[in-house]
C-alpha positions, 0 to 999 in steps of 0.5 A: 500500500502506498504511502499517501501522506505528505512529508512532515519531517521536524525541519520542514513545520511550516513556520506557524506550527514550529515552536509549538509544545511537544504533543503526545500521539493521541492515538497510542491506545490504538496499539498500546497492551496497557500498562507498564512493565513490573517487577515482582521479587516473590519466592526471592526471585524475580520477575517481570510481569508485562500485562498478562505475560509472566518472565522469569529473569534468568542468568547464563545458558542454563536459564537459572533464576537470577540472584540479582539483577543490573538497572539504573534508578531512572526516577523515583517518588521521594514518598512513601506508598501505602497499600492495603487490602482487606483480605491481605496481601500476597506478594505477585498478586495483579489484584486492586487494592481496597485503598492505596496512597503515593504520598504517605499523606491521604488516599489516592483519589481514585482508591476503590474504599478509602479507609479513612481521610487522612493515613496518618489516622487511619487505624491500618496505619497504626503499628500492630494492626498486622500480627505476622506470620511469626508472631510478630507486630506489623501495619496492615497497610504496608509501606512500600518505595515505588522506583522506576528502573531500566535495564543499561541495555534497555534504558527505553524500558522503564519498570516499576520495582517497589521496595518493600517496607522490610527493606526501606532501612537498606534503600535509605542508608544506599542514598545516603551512601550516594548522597555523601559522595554527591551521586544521583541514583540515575548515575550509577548502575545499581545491583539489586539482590536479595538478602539470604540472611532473612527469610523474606525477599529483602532486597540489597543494592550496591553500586557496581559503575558509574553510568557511560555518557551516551547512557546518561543521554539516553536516561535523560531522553527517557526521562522526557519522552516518557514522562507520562509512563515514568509518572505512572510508575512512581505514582508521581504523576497523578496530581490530585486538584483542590475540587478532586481531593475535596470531593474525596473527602466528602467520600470518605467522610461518609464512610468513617468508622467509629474507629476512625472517628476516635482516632481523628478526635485524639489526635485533633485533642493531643497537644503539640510538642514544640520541638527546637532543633539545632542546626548541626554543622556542615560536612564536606562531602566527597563529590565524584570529581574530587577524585583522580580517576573512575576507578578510585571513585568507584572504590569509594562506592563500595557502601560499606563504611 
């Protein structure tokens, strides 16, 4: 079939279109599966789940599990995620959860049950609202880090890896690392494993190198043309306005529990503490061009000091 349309190169606009905002194709549905990519670490392995399609992220020939895998940090929501079902949460599971919040502040606002108007009230919120497995206390609605990461070789691939709550400690003490040296997540590739001293999939991360320029590039390409799908998968992109979040409050409101009312009423009645902090003095922190070379950069990103 020939191709009847005129040509509509970039450099050849006509004068009154150039200049104009970079548009989204409107009819991506047309061909799109729905969705993005996931990483699910059940069972201390990995996979990736595309839609209906389940992958197993294997290593060598063999086609043995992977114990860890190799990405870069594209993006991530510097907030905590809440997620809760009422019959309880298994790891893998592509079920919507009863209520759910991607700033740690309040329900997202198209949550199918908000459970109360803001999280930190709400009683699944609270420590011991979960006894687990063995005994022990937890929240029923778990914390979790949503991070948006590509393989190096797939950089145009970005995927959703949420961190669970029983390995929040190990991610904030990697950025920490990362930050004393004056290095972005996305400027290094990051190994992300498993920690076999637990018996849940904790999760472990090391950086291994800095990224190349022409990956750097291609990051900051991804980071632009993909902005919608990366706002998607950190659950940054889903801005709530004054009149949305108002009318998710009415819902709510409607919805309380006598639980949920004492629990608003003690913490509008608590006093508040009036806390004074000192400022601490400043650290000179180790920047990457404060070395001579890659390599000694490198060897001071090894995270364990």
């Amino acid at each position: 079939m020939a191709n009847d349309m005129v040509a509509i190169t970039a450099s050849k606009l006509p004068a009154h279109l150039q200049g104009k905002v970079k548009t989204q194709n409107a009819f991506a549905s047309a061909v799109s599966v729905g969705g993005f990519p996931v990483i699910s670490i059940k069972g201390k392995v990995f996979h990736i789940q595309r839609g209906d399609e389940r992958t197993l992220v294997t290593k060598g020939e063999e086609g043995e599990p992977a114990s860890s895998l190799e990405a870069v940090i594209v993006a991530v929501n510097p907030n905590k995620s809440k997620v809760f079902y009422d019959s309880g949460y298994e790891e893998g599971s592509v079920a919507k959860p009863t209520c759910y919040s991607n700033d740690g502040i309040a329900p997202a606002a198209d949550a199918e049950d908000p459970q109360a108007k803001k999280c930190a009230v709400c009683p699944h919120n609270q420590w011991g609202s979960r006894i687990t497995d063995n005994g022990g206390k937890g929240k029923a609605c778990a914390d979790s880090m949503r991070l948006a990461i590509a393989s190096p070789t797939q950089l145009n691939d970005p995927m959703l890896l949420r961190v669970p709550a029983a390995s929040l400690k190990t991610l904030g003490q990697y950025g920490a690392q990362l930050a004393k040296r004056g290095v972005e997540p996305q400027h290094v590739v990051t190994r992300i494993g498993f920690d076999y001293n637990v018996a849940h999939p904790a999760l472990t991360f090391k950086a291994i190198r800095f990224v190349e320029e022409h990956e750097m590039e291609e990051v900051e390409g991804v980071l632009f043309e993909e902005e919608e799908t990366i706002g998607l998968i950190t659950g940054t992109g889903n801005a709530i306005t004054p009149e949305v979040e108002h009318k998710a409050d009415e819902v709510v409101a409607v919805k309380k529990s006598p639980k949920v009312v004492e629990a608003e009423e003690e913490a509008e009645a608590a006093p508040k503490a009036e806390v004074k902090v000192e400022a601490a003095p400043k650290k000179e922190t180790a920047k990457v061009d404060d070395y001579d070379s890659i390599d000694e950069a490198l060897d001071n990103l090894d995270f364990d000091d």
